[in-house]
N, C-alpha and C positions, 0 to 999 in steps of 0.2 A: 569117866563117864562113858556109857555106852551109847553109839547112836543108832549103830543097827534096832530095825523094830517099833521105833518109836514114829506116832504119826507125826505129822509138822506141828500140831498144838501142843502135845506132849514134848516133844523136843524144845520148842520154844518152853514153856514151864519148866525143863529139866536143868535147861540151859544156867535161867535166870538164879531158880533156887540154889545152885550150887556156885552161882560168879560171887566173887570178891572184889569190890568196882571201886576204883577210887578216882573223885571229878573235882577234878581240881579248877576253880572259878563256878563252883555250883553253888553260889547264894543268890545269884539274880540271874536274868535274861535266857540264852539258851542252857546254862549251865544248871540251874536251877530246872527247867523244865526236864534235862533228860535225868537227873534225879529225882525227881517224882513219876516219871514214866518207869525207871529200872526197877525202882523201890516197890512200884504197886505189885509188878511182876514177879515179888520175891527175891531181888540180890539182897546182900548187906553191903551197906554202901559206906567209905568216909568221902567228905565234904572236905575244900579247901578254900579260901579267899579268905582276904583282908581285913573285910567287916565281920567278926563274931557274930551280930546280932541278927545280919542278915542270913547267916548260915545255921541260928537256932532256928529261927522263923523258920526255914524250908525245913529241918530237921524234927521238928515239932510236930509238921505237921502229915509227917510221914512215917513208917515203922524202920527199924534196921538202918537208920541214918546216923554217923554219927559227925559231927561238924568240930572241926580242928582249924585256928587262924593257921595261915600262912601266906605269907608278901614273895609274888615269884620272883620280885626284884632284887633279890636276898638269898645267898647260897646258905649260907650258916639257915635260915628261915626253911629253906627247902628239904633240906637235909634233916632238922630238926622233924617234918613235918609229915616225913617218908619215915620215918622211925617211929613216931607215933602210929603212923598207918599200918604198918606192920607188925607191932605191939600188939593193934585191936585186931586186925585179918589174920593174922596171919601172911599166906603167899594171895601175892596181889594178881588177880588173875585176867583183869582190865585194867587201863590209867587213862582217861580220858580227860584231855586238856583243853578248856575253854576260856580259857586265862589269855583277857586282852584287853586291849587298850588303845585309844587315838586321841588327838588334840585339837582345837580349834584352830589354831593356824597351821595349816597343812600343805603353804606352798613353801617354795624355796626365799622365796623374797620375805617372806613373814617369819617361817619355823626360824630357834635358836637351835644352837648345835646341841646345851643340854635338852631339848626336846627332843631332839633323834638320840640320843643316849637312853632316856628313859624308855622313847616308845620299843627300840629296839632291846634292851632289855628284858623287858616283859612278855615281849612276842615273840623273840629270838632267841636269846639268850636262855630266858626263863622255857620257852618251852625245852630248849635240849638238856636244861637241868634236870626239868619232871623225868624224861626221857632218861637219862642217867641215873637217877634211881632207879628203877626198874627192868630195864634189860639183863642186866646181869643175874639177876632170880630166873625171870624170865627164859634168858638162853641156857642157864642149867636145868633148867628143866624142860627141854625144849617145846614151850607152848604159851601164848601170850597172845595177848593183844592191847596196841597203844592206838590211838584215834586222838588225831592233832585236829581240832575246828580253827580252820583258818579262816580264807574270808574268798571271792572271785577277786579280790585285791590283788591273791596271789597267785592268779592264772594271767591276769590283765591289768596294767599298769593305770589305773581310772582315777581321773580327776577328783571323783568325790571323796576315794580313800585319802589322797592326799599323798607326798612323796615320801616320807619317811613310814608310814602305814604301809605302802607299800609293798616298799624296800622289806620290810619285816615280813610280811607274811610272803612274799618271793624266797626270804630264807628259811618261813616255814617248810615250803614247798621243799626245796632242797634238801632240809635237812631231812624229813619225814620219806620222801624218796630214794634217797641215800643209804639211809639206816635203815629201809623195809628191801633192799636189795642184799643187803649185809647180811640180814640175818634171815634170810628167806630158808637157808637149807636147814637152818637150827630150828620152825617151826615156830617163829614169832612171825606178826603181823603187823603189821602199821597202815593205817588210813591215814590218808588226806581228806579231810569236809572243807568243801566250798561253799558256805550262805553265800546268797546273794541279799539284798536289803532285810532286815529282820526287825521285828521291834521288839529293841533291849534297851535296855539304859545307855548305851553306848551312842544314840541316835540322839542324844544330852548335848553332845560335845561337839555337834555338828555345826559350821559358820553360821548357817542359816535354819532358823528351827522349823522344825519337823510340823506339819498339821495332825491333828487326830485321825482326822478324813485318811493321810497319807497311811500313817500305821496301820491303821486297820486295812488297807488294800497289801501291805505287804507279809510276806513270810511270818509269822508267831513262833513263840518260843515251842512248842507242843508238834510242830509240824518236822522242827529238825529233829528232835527228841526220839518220834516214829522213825528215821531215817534209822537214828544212829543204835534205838534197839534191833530195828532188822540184822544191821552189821555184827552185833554185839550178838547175836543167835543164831549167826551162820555157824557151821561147820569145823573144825582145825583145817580142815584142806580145804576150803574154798577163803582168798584172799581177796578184798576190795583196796585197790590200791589208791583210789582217788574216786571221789566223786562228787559234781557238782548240781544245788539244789537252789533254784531262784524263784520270787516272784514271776506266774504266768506272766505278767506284762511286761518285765523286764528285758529289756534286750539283751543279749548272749552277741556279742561283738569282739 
């Protein structure tokens, strides 16, 4: 793809038409929203998560989507699900991972230890699986982009996340920092996304439930979604290494 030339509208459209995007946790919440953002813009997208149905639903109702289960708690799952996705793309030329999870008992007095097994699994574990598929395409041909949505969990250690949430998306942060300093000369990139409060299903699982009133003052699925196609239509040489995006009214402490 050529970038000289092109005005910023054009480029943005040249961008999307030609990405290969694959969003893994895109049947509901944020994940579901920036697949319907990419998709209107022209990528061909696959879909990943757990529930099929939720992933025809969003697939349905968009063009060039194609939805494939997969459980990121599961290597053989993963593995299987990155082989499908490369079957249908071809080279995967984004992997954006919104594959996450928390529990109702979120302190230390309450969680069991298989609840930090599982949460970190999924947030941990699972994201450096997604990750593992595709750098290796990626650094031979030297040009990619991975985008980890973590959470301000994982800048700041917050009561509401809860301790083992936490702890996981802090190993977000690591590992997405890590591995975008690794392969920075080989022309991959990796983001770190920090929500702050968002309303997703994830806001289900909370001790204390959520009002309507609340949701609606906070972050929406549509508002990360804008974020993370700007990212996704930047340039090979310009790199977003982190950034974070909250609720106006929330405090940044």
């Amino acid at each position: 793809m050529h970038i000289g030339g092109f005005s910023g509208v054009d480029f943005v459209k040249e961008t999307f038409v030609n990405r290969n995007i694959v969003v893994v946790g895109g049947g509901t919440g944020i994940g579901a929203g920036i697949v319907k953002n990419l998709s209107k813009q022209g990528a061909k997208l696959v879909i990943g998560g757990r529930r099929i149905e939720k992933l025809q639903e969003v697939a349905e109702s968009e063009s060039n989507v194609t939805p494939i289960a997969v459980d990121v708690a599961d290597r053989q799952s993963i593995e299987s699900f990155f082989d499908k996705a490369k079957e249908y793309l071809g080279e995967i030329h984004v992997m954006i991972n919104c594959a996450g999870m928390n529990i109702p008992n979120r302190t230390m007095a309450t969680m069991k230890p298989e609840d930090w097994d599982r949460v970190m699994q999924v947030n941990a574990t699972g994201a450096y699986l997604c990750m593992y598929q595709v750098l290796e395409e990626m650094r031979a041909r030297k040009d990619g982009l991975i985008i980890n949505v973590s959470s301000i969990a994982g800048k700041r250690a917050i009561t509401l996340g809860g301790v083992v949430y936490c702890a996981s998306k802090f190993a977000m942060t690591a590992l997405g920092t890590a591995a975008a300093n690794e392969v920075a000369d080989e022309g991959v990139r990796i983001t770190n996304v920090y929500p702050g409060e968002v309303n997703t299903p994830i806001l289900d699982n909370r001790p204390t439930p959520v009002s309507d009133e609340h949701k609606a003052s906070i972050l929406q699925p549509e508002d990360i979604a804008e974020m993370i196609a700007t990212i996704v239509s930047l340039p090979p040489r310009a790199h977003v290494p982190e950034i974070v995006i909250k609720p106006t009214r929330q405090q940044w402490v």
